[in-house]
N, C-alpha and C positions, 0 to 999 in steps of 0.2 A: 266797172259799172255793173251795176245790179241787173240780172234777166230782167224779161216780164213775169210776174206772179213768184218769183223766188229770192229766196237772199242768197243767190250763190255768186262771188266772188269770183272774178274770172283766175287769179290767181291764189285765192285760199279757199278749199272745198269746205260746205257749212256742214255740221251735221243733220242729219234728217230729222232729226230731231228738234233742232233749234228750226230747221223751215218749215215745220208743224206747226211751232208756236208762232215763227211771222205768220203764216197764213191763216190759219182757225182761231188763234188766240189763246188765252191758256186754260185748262181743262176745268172741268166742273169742279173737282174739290179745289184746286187752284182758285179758282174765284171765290170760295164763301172760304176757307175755311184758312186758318195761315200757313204758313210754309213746311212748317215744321212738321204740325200736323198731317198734313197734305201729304208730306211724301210719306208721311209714317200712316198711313191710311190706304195711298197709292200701294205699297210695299205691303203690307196686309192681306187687300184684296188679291193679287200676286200669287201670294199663298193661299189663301183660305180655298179662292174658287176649282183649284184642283184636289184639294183636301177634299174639298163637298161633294165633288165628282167621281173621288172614289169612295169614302165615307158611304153615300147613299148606299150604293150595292150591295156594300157590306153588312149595312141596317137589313136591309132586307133579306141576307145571308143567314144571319145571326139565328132568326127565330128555324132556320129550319135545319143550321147545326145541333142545337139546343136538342132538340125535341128528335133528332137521329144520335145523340148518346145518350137520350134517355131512354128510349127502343130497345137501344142495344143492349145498354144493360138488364133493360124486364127479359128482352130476348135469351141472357145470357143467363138471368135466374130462372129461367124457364125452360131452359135445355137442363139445367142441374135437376131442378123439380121434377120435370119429367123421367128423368134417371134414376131419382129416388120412388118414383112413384113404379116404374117396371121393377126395378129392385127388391119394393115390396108385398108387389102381385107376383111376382117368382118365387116369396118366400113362404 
């Protein structure tokens, strides 16, 4: 016999998942969209939404890698310049 509010079977356990679906019904993309789709959508999102979580920081990383090895290097033709520049005031 079925509990109250669940489909759990007194002797076969249901998955949590399948007593998701008796009790809320089936998910948003599940209703508009077909099956196939659905899960290949569900499984998407899956991925994407930790891609984009890390992705962000990295966007925002990017411009201030960028512009610390382009520093570097004026920095690094500017220790040279300046060694030619004593070099030539010595001579």
């Amino acid at each position: 016999m079925p509990r109250s509010g669940t489909a759990q079977v007194d002797d076969i356990a249901v998955s949590p998942y399948a007593d998701q679906h008796h009790r809320f019904g089936p998910s948003f993309l599940y209703r508009y969209l077909p099956f196939w789709l659905a899960t290949y959508a569900e499984r998407a999102l899956i991925l994407i939404i930790p891609l984009v979580v890390i992705l962000i920081p990295l966007m925002n990383l990017l411009p201030q890698l960028l512009r610390w090895r382009v520093r570097s290097g004026i920095y690094r033709w500017y220790g040279k310049l300046a060694l030619l520049e004593r070099d030539v005031a010595t001579r």
